[in-house]
C-alpha positions in Angstrom: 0.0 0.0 0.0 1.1 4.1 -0.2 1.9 5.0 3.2 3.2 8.7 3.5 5.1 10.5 6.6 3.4 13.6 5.9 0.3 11.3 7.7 1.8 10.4 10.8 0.8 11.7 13.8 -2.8 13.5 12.1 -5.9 13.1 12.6 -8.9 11.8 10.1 -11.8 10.3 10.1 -13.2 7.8 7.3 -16.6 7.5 6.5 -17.8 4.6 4.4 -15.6 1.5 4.9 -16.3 0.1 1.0 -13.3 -0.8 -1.3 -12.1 2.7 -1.2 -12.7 3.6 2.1 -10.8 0.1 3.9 -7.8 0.7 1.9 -7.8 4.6 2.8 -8.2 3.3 6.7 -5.2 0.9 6.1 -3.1 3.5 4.4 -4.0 6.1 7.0 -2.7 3.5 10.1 0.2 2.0 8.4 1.7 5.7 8.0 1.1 6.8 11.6 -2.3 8.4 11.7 -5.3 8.6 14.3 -8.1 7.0 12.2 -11.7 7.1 13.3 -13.5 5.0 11.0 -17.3 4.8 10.6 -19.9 2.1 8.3 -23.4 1.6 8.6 -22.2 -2.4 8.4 -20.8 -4.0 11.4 -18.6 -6.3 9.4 -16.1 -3.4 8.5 -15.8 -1.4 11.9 -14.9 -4.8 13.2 -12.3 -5.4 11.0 -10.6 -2.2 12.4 -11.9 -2.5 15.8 -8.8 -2.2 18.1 -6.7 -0.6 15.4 -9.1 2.8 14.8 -11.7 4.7 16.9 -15.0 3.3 15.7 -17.7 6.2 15.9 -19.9 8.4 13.7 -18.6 11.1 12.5 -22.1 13.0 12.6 -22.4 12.1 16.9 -19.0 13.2 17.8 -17.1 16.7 18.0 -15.2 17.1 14.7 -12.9 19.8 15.9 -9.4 18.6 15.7 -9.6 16.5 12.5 -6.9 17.1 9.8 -9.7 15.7 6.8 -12.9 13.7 7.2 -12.3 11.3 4.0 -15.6 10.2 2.3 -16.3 8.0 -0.6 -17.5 9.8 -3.7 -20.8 8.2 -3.3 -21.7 10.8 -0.7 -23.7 13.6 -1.9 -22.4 16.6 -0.7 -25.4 18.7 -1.4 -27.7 16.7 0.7 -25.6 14.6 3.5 -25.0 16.4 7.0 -21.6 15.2 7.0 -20.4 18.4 4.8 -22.3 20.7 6.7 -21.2 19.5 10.2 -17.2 19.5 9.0 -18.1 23.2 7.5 -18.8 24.4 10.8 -15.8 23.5 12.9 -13.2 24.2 9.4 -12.7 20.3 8.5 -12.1 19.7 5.2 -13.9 16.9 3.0 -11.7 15.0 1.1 -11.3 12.2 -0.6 -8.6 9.2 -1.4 -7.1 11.0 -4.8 -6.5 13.9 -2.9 -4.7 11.7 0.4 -2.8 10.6 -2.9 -1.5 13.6 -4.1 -0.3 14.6 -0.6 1.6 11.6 -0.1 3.2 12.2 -4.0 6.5 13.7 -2.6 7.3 10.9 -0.7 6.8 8.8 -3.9 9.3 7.4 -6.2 9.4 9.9 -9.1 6.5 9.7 -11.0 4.1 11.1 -13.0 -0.1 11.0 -13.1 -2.6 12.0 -16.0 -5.9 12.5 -15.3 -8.9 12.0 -17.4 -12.3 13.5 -17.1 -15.7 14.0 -18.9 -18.9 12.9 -18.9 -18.8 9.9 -21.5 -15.9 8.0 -22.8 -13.6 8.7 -19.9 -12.9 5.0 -18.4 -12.3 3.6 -22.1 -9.8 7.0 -22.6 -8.3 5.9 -19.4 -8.0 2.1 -19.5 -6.6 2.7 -23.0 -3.9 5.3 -22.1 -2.9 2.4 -19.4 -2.5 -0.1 -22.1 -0.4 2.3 -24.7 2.2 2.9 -21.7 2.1 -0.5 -20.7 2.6 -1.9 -24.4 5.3 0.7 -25.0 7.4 -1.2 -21.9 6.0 1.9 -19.4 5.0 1.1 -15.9 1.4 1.9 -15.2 -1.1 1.9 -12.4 -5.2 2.2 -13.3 -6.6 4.1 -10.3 -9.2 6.7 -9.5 -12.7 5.0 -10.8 -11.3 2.4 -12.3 -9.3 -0.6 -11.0 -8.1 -0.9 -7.6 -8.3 1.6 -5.0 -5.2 3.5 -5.1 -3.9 3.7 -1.7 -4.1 0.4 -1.6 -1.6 -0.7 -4.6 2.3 -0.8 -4.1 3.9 2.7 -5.4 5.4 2.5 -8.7 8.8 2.6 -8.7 10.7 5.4 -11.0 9.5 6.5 -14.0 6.2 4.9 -13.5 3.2 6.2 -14.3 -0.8 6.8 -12.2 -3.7 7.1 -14.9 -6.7 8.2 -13.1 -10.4 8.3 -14.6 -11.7 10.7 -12.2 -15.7 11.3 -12.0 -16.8 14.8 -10.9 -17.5 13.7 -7.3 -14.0 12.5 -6.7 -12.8 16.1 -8.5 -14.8 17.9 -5.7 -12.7 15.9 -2.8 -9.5 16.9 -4.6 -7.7 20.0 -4.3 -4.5 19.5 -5.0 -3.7 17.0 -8.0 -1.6 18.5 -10.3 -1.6 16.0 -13.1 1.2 16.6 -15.6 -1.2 15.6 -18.5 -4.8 15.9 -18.3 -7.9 15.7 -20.7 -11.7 16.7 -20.4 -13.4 14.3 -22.7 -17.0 15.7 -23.1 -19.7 17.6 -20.9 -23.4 17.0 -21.0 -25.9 16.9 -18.5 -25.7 14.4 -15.8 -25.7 13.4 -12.1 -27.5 16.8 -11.8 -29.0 15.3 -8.4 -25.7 16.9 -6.9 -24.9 19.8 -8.2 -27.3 23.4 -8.4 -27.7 22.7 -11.9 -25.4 22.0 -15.3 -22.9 25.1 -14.9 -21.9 23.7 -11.7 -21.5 20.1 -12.5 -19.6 21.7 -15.7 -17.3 23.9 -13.2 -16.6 20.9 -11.2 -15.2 19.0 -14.2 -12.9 22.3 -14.7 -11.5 22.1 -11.7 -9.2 19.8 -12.5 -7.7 21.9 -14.8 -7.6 24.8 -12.7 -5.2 22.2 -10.1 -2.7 21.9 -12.8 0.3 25.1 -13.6 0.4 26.9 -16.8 3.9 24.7 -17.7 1.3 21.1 -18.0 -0.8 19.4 -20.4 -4.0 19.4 -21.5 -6.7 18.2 -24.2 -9.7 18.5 -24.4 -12.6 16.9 -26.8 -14.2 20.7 -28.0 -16.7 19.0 -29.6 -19.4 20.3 -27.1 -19.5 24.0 -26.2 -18.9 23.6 -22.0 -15.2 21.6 -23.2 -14.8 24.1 -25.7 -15.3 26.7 -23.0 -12.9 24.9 -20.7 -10.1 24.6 -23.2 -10.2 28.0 -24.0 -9.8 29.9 -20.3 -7.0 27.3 -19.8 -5.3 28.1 -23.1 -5.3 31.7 -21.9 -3.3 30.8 -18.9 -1.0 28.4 -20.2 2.0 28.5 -22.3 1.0 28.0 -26.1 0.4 24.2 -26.8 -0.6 23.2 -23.4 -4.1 23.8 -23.7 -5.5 22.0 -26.8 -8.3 20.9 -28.8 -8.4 17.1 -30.2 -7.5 17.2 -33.8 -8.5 14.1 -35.6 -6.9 14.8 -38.2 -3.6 12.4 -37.9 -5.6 9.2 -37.2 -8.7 8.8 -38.6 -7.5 7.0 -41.6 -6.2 4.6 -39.6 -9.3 4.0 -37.2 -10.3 0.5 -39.7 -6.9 -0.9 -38.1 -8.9 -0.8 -34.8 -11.3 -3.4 -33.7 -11.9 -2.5 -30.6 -12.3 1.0 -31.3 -15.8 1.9 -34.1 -17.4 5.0 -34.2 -16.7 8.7 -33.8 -17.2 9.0 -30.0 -13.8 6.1 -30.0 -11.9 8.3 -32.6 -11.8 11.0 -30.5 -11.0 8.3 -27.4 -7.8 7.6 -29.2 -6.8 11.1 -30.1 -7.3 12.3 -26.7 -5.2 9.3 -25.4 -2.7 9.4 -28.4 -2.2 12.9 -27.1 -1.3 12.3 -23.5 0.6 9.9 -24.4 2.6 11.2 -26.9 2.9 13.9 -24.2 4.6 11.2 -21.4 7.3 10.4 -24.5 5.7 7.6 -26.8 6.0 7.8 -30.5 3.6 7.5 -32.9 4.4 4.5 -33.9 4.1 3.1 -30.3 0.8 4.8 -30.6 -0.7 2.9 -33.6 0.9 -0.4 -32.2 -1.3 0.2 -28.8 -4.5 1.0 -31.0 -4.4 -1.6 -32.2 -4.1 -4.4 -29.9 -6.9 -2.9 -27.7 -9.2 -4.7 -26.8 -11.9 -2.6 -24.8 -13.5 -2.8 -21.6 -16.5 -4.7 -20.6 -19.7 -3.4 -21.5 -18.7 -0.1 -23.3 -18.9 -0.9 -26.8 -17.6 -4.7 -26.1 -17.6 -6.8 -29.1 -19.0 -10.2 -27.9 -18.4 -11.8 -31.6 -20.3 -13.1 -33.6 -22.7 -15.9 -34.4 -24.4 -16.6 -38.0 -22.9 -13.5 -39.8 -24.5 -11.3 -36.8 -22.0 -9.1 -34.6 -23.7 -8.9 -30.9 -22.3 -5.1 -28.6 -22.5 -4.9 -25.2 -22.9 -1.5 -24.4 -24.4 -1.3 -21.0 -22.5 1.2 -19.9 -24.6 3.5 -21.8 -27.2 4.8 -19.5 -27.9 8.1 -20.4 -29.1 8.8 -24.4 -25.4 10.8 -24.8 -23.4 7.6 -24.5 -25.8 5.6 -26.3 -25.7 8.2 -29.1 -21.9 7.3 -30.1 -22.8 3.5 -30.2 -25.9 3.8 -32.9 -23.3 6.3 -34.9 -20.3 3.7 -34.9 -22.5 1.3 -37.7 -24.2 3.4 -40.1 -26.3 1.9 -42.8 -24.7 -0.4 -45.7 -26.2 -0.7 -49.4 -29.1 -3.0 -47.7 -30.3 -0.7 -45.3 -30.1 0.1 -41.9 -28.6 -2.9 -39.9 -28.5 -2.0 -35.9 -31.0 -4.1 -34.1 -31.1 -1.7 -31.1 -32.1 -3.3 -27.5 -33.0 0.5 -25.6 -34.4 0.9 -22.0 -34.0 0.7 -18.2 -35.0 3.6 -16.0 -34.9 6.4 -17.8 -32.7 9.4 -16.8 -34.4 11.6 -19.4 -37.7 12.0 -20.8 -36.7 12.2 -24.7 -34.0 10.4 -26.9 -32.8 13.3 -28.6 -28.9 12.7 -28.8 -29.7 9.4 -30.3 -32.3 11.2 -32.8 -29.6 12.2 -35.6 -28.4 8.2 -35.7 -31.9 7.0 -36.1 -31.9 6.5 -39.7 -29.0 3.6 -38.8 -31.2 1.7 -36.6 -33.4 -1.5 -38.5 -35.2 -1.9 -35.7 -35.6 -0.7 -31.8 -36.8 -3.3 -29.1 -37.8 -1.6 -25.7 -37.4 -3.0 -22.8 -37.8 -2.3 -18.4 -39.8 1.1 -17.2 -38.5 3.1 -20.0 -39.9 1.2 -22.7 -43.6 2.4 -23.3 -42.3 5.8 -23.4 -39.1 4.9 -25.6 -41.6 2.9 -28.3 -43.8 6.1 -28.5 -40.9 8.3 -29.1 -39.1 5.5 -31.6 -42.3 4.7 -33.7 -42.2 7.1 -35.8 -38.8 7.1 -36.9 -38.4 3.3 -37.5 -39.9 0.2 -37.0 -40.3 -1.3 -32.9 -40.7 -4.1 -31.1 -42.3 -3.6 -27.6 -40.7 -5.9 -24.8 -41.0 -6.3 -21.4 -37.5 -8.2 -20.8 -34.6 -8.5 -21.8 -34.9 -12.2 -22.9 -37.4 -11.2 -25.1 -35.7 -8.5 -26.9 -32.6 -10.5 -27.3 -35.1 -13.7 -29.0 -36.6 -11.1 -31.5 -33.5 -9.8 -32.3 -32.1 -12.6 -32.8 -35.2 -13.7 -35.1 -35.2 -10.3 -37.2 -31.5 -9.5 -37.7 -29.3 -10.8 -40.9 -26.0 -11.6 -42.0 -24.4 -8.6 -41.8 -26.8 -7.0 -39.4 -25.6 -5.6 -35.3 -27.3 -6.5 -32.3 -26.9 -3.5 -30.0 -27.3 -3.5 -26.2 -27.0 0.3 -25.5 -30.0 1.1 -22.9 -29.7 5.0 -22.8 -31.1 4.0 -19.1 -29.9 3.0 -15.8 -30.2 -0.6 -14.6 -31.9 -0.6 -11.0 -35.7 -1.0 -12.8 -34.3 -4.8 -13.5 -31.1 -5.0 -12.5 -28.6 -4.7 -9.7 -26.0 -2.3 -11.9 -25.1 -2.1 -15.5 -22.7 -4.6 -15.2 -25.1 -7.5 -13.8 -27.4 -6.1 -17.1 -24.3 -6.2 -19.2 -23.5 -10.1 -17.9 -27.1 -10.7 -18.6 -26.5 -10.0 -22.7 -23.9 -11.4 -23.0 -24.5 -14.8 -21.3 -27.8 -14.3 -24.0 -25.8 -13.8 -27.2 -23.2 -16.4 -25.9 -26.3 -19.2 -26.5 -27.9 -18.1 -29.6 -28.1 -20.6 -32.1 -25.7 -22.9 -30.8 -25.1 -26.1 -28.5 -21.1 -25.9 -29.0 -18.9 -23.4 -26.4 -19.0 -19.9 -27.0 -15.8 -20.3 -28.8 -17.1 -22.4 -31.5 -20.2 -20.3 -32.0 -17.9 -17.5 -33.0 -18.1 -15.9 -29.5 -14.4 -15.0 -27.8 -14.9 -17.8 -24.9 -13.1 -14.6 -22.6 -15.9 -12.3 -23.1 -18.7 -14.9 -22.9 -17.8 -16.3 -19.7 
């Protein structure tokens, strides 16, 4: 684990004893610190009983405390917690920001950061395998992979990519990354903040952390990013506050399997860019792109089975992300060929990022809470199937589509009508498409046996 001197002897509390929060808790006592740790669950305060004060941070006296570290799950806006620590001058904070405290004591290193509303975790796991394929030491942390306290330092010359949502941004004051990049902003998780400039402002932040000397790019492709890029350019030196330019790779994009569509275009620029910023070449660049495989349930190609490709793309819950998906297979000289499996809980009551990509869409099958309203938005644009489950939209899908044809999980929805999270949802399709038309293994229906199991 990261322990850190600068630790020792403080005072700070942890609330939530999840993943994250244990490892902070461990981090915190192996380097010399006063923990008092707090979970609704009895099974983690015992595990530190003896070892930390076990207490709740909202029935004791916080004066005292160097930080009171919360998960990111926390809303700010609406929990006490933030409130309470306001009034006796505690500040919130979370693990990343611990992280960058302890970063003098680490072997030299450097971190990028990597923010936005959509593409960010594939930006990030991507940037992780580029250094990693180009011989660089790496370490996934932030909201992806482990938690970061928790992971042996790198040694020299290693690397930190961080995906880093907007909550964990507003527990972090003091990461400066020596590349970062702002993918995208568009409305969502509005629940915390007093609307969509603060949730944009929030994302900024982590630009306003870094010195004018640093890197950053930026996807301008939206006018809040373009915004961004902009104030920091005026700041910065020239060159250390760019847009994505395209330009360079998209002739090579057919080279990458794992990487269809615009929305994954600009995913490899952005990451092409921070690389190329840490000292890989281009050709290290193209190598990387190429042997990418993805993440699980953003875009994941499953394989296929009777000339039909099957995408997992639950990770799309919102109608931006989806949008990018539907754009990646546009129509061929039969027609439209996306067999598009849409719904969930809705987060939004129109489809109208996904409305300029209708035209590649065969047919839509609507599933979960969502789906009445979906089909009546849908039905005039292309032909739907109204489902109930899952299972049923998968069966006519699988009944309707041709050689040639995509069968596209992208929900534009949260999971919790039907499912625990978008990855139990995501497990659910593909276990689906693993079985369609086919007693053999997954591998000998044309389905990578990794992915299906």
């Amino acid at each position: 684990m990261i322990t850190a001197k600068v630790f020792s002897g403080k005072n700070y509390c942890v609330l939530g004893l999840a993943r994250s929060g244990m490892a902070t808790a461990e981090a915190l006592l192996a380097s010399g610190a006063q923990v008092t740790a707090w979970d609704r669950r009895e099974e983690p305060r015992a595990e530190l009983e003896g070892r930390a004060t076990i207490a709740d941070p909202l029935e004791i006296d916080l004066s005292g405390f160097d930080g009171i570290v919360v998960s990111p799950g926390v809303p700010l806006n609406t929990h006490p917690i933030a409130a309470k620590a306001r009034e006796a001058g505690v500040p919130v904070i979370g693990d990343i920001e611990l992280f960058a405290m302890a970063r003098p004591e680490l072997p030299p290193h450097k971190v990028v950061g990597i923010t936005g509303t959509n593409g960010k975790s594939t930006t990030t796991a991507l940037v992780h395998h580029l250094l990693e394929q180009a011989g660089v030491s790496a370490r996934l942390g932030g909201n992806i992979g482990l938690p970061v306290l928790g992971q042996q330092p790198l040694g020299g010359g290693g690397i930190y990519v961080f995906e880093l949502s907007s909550y964990q941004i507003d527990l972090t004051f003091s990461l400066d990354c020596e590349a970062a990049a702002l993918m995208n902003v568009t409305p969502d998780h509005l629940d915390r903040y007093d609307g969509f400039a603060a949730y944009a402002a929030s994302k900024a932040r982590l630009f306003a952390m870094q010195d004018e000397g640093q890197f950053a790019v930026f996807g301008c492709a939206d006018a809040p990013t373009s915004s961004v890029q902009k104030a920091e350019a005026a700041r910065r030196a020239p060159g250390r506050a760019v847009c994505a330019d395209a330009s360079n790779l998209a002739a090579h994009q057919q080279d990458w399997p794992s990487l269809q569509g615009p929305h994954n275009l600009q995913n490899a620029v952005i990451a092409a860019a921070l690389v190329q910023e840490l000292g890989l070449s281009r050709p290290d660049v193209l190598r990387g792109l190429e042997s990418f495989t993805g993440l699980p349930h953003r875009m994941e190609r499953l394989g296929e089975a009777h000339g039909v490709l099957f995408v997992n793309d639950s990770k799309a819950t919102n109608p931006a992300s989806t949008a990018p998906a539907l754009a990646a297979y546009p129509p061929e000289d039969t027609g439209p060929r996306v067999h598009w499996i849409c719904g969930g809980l809705a987060k939004d009551d129109n489809l109208d990022d996904c409305a300029p990509y209708f035209a590649n869409v065969a047919c839509a099958y609507t599933i979960g809470e969502a789906g009445p309203m979906f089909a009546d938005l849908l039905e005039p644009h292309m032909p739907v199937e109204r489902c109930e489950l899952l299972a049923e939209a998968v069966s006519r899908a699988v009944a309707a589509a041709r050689p040639g044809d995509v069968i596209l999980f992208s929900p534009a929805c949260a999971s919790f009508d039907q499912f625990r999270d978008y990855e139990a949802r995501g497990d659910a399709f593909r276990e689906m498409a693993a079985s369609i038309g086919c007693d053999a293994t997954p591998a000998e229906c044309g389905f990578d046996a990794r992915s299906a199991a």
